[in-house]
C-alpha positions in Angstrom: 212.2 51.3 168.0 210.5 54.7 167.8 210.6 57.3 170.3 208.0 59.9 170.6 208.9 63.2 171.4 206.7 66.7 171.7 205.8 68.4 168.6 207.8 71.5 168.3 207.9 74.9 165.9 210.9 73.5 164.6 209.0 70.6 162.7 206.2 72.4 161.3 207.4 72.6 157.6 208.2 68.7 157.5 204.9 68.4 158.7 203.4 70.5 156.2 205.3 69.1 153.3 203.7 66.2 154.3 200.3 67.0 153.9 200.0 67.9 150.4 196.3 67.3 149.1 193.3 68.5 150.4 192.3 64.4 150.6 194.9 63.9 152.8 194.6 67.1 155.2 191.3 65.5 155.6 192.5 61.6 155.9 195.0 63.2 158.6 192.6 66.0 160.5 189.3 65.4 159.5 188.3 69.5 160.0 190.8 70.4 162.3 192.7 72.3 159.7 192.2 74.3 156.9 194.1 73.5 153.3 197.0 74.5 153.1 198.2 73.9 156.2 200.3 76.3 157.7 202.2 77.9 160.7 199.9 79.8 161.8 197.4 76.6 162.5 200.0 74.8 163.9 201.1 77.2 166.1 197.3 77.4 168.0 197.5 73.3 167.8 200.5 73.2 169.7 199.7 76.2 172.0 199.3 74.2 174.5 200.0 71.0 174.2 202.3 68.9 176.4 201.9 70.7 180.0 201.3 68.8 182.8 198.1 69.6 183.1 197.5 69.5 179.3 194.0 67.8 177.0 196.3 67.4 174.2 199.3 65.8 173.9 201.4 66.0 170.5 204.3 64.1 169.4 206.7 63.3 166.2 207.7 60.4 165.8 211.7 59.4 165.8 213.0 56.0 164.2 217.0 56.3 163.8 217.5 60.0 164.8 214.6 61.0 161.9 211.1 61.9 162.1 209.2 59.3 160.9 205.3 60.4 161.7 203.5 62.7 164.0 200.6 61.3 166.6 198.5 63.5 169.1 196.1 62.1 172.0 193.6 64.6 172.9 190.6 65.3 174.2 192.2 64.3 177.5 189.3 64.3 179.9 191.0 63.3 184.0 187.7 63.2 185.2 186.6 60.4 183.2 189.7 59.2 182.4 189.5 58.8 178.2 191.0 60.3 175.7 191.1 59.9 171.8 194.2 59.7 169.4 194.3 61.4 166.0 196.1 63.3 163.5 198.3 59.5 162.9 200.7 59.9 160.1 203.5 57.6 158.9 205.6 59.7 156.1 205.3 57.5 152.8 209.1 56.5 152.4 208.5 55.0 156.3 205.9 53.0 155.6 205.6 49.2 156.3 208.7 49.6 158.4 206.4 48.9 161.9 206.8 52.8 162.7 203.0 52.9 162.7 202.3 49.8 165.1 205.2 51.2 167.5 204.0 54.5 167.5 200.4 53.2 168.5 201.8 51.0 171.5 203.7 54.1 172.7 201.1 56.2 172.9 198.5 53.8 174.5 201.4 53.1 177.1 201.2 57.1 177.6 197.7 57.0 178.1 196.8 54.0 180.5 200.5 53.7 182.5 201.4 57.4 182.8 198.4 59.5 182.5 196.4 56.8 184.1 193.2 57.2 181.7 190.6 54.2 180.9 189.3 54.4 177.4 191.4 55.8 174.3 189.3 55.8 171.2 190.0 57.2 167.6 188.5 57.3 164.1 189.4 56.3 160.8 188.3 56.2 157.2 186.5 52.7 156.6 188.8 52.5 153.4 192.2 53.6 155.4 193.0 49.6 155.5 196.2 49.5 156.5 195.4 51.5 159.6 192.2 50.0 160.5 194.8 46.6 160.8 197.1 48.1 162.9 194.8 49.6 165.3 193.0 45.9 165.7 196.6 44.8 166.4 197.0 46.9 169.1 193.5 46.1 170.6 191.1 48.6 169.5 187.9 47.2 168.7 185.0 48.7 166.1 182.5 50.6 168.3 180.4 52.1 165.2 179.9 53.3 161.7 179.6 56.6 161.5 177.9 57.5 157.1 178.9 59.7 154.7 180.3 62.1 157.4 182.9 63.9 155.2 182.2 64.9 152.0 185.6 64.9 149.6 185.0 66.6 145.9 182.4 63.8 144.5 182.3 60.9 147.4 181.1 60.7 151.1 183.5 59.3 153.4 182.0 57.3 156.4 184.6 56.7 159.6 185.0 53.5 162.1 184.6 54.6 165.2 186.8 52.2 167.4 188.5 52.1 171.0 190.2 50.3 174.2 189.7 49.8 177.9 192.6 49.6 179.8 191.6 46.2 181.0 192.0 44.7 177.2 195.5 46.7 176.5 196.6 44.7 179.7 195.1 41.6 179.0 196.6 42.1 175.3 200.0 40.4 174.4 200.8 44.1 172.6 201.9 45.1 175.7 204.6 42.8 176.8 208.1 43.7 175.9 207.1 47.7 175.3 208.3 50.5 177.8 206.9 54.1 177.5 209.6 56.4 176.2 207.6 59.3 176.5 
């Protein structure tokens, strides 16, 4: 089981080490970053995060004492009650392990049970396959197609814009069996 626990200083140069390309800074953050990523960006991203009263909320992710990933829900608007998850990484040597599906349940369970929102949506790469199979697992649903948004070297990248009311997370079997440990 995974456990998701704030994003701190202390795991900044995991973090970085996983983000190695310029492809996958952008596969990660779209253009929230610059490449190379560094402390200095991650110290603004996490500036502050996790309060209370917070719009972002930014986790690693622990399976067996290690940090497996890193997930963040932002954009969190109380008024009307949505947010939108990003920045979803799975370090490769974790991968196909059900970190990823885990990690999604916890932080919908975040979202609708404790922060009490309504819609959570998120965007991925159309050719990010694996992740575009976990996030229909979980109950997200395609909303749009967003073309060519993100130019990388030579080839346009278009992103699935996709999301989930509260109503289908609780309707969905993903949710029985899985208490928030956030």
């Amino acid at each position: 089981m995974v456990k998701l626990e704030p994003f701190t200083e202390e795991d900044f140069d995991l973090l970085i080490s996983w983000i190695s390309t310029p492809e996958l800074m952008i596969q990660w953050s779209g253009a929230h970053f610059e490449f190379p990523l560094d402390h200095v960006q991650l110290a603004k991203y996490i500036s502050s995060a996790n309060l209370d009263t917070s719009s972002d909320y930014i986790f690693k992710v622990m399976a067996n004492d290690e940090i497996v990933g890193h997930i963040s829900l932002g954009r969190v608007d109380r008024v009307n009650e949505t947010a939108r998850v990003g920045k979803v990484f799975i370090r490769p040597e974790a991968r196909g392990k059900g970190y990823a599906s885990e990690m999604i349940h916890q932080i919908l369970n975040l979202a609708f049970q404790k922060l009490k929102l309504n819609r959570i949506s998120l965007g991925v790469f159309d050719f990010n396959l694996p992740a575009i199979k976990i996030y229909k697992q979980a109950g997200f649903q395609k909303e749009g197609l967003l073309r060519q948004t993100n130019k990388v070297k030579n080839d346009y990248w278009s992103l699935i814009e996709m999301g989930i009311l509260k109503e289908e997370w609780q309707a969905s079997s993903g949710l029985m069996g899985i208490q928030s440990n956030v």
